[in-house]
Structures are given as C-alpha cells and as structure tokens.
C-alpha positions as CSV (number, residue, x, y, z in Angstrom):
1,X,135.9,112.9,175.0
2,X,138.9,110.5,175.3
3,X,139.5,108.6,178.2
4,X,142.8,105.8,178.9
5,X,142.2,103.1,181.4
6,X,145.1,100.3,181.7
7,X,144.2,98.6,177.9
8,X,141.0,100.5,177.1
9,X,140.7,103.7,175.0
10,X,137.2,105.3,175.4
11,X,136.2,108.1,173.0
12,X,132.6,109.8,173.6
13,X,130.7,111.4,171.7
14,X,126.8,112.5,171.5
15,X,125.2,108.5,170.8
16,X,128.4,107.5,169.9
17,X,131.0,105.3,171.9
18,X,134.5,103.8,170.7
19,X,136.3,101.3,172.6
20,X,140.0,100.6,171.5
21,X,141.6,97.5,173.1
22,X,145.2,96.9,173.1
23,X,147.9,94.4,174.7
24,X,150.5,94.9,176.8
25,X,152.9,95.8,174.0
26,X,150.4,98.4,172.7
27,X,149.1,96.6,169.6
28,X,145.5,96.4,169.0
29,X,143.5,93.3,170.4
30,X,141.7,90.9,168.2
31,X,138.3,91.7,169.0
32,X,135.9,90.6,166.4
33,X,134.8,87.6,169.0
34,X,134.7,89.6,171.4
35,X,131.6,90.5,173.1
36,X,131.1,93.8,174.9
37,X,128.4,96.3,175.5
38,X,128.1,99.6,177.7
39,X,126.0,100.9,180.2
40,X,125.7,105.0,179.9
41,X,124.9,107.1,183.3
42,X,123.8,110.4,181.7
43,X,121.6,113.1,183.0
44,X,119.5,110.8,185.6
45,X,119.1,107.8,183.0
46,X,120.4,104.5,182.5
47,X,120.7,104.0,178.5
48,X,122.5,100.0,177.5
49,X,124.7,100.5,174.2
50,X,125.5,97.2,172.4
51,X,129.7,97.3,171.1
52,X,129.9,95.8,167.8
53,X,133.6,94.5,166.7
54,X,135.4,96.0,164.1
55,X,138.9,95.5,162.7
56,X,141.8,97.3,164.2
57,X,140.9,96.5,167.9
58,X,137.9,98.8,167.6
59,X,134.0,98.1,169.3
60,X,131.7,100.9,168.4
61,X,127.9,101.5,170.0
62,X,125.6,103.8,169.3
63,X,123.0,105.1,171.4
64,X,121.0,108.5,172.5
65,X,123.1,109.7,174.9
66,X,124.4,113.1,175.5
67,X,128.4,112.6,176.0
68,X,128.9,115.4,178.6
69,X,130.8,116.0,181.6
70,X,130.2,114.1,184.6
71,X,128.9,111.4,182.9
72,X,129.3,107.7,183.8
73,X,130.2,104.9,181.1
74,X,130.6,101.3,182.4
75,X,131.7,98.6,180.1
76,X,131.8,95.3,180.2
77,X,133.7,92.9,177.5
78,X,134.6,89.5,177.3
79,X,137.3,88.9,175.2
80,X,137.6,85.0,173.6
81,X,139.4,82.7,176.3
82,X,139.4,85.4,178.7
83,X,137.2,86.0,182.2
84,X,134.9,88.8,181.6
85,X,136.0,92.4,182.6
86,X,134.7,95.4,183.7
87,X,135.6,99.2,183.5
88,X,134.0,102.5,184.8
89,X,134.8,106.0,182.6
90,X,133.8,108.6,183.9
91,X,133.7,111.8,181.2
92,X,135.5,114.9,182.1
C-alpha cells in the first residue's frame, strides 16, 4: 500500500515498511544520519518498527504487522540539523 504525504512516501506491506524522503525539488534526501522509527496501529495492537537508512533516500523497518486497511502508521524521523517530525498514514 503506497501512501504520499508532503515529502514522505510510505509503502506497506505485511512486516515490511518503506519510507522515501525527498526535497522540495523531488530528489531523494540524504538519510543515512537520519534517525526514524514507526509506530504501527494494527488490529488492536501497538507494534514500534525501527527505520534503518539506506542509500537513495530510503528507511526500511520490519516488523509483524499485518499491512491492511484501516490501519494506522505513525512515523517519526529526525533528519541531521533538522527539528524532529512527525507523520500519521493511515492505509487504505
């Protein structure tokens, strides 16, 4: 499941989470001192999922989480020099 908010990309699967970061131009951020992790809202449980960097603007997380509609992924990152951030995905 794919969803766009402002900069972030998220793409869902079963125990699998992607995050894409990109600037304002589109390019893909420089993330690998970034930290970021995700908090999953599935099926009456709360599962955390740590983000790992990797090139191309990319954080992945695995976890045990069934990626299904209705479902509730909030992320937080901090990106190097930057306040941290939050967003809220909801899958559809």
């Amino acid at each position: 499941m794919l969803q766009v908010r402002d900069a972030l990309e998220l793409v869902a699967a079963d125990g699998s989470l992607t995050l894409y970061v990109r600037d304002e131009a589109d390019k893909p951020e420089d993330v690998m001192k970034a930290k970021a992790s995700a908090t999953v809202l599935a099926d009456g449980k709360t599962e955390a999922v740590a983000l790992q960097p990797a090139a191309g603007g990319v954080l992945n997380g695995k976890g045990a989480f069934k990626a299904s509609k209705g479902v509730t992924v909030v992320i937080n990152l901090t990106m190097p020099d930057h306040k941290p951030e939050q967003a809220r995905f909801k899958l559809d």
